[in-house]
C-alpha positions in Angstrom: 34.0 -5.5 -8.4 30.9 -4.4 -10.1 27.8 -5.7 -8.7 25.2 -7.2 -10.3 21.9 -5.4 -11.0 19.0 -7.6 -9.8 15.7 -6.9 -11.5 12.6 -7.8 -9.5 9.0 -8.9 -10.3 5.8 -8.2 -9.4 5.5 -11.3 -6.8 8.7 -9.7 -5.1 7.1 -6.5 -5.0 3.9 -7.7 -3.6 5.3 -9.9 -1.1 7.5 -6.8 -0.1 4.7 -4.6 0.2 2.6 -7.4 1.9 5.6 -7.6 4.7 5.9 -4.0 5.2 2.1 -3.8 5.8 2.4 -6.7 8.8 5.3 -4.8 10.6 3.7 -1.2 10.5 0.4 -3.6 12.0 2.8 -4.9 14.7 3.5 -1.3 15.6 0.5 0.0 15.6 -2.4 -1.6 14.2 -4.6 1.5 14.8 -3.2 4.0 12.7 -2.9 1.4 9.7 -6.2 0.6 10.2 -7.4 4.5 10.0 -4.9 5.0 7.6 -5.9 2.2 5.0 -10.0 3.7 6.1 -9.2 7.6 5.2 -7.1 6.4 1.7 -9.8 4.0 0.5 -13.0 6.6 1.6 -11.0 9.3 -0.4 -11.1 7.2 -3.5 -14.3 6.3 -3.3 -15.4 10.0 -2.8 -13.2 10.3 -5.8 -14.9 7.9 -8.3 -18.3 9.5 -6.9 -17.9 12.6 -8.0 -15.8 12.3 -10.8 -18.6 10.1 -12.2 -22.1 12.0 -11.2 -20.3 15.7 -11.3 
């Protein structure tokens, strides 16, 4: 029996990604924290000196 291939959409995706993000908080709410803190201050370092250099 062949099963069916189930296509997703965005909403699924976020909601997934959205429930992933509250266990790992569960776990350890600290190192997601940190985590999310190091990610987003590389970007930013990113867009500054991809822009002024």
């Amino acid at each position: 029996m062949k099963i069916p291939n189930k296509k997703y959409n965005i909403k699924t995706a976020v909601k997934n990604n959205f429930y992933m993000l509250k266990l790992a908080m569960e776990l350890c709410p600290g190192r997601v924290l940190c985590s999310g803190l190091v990610c987003l201050s590389g970007y930013f370092s990113w867009l500054f000196f991809s822009g002024f250099f």
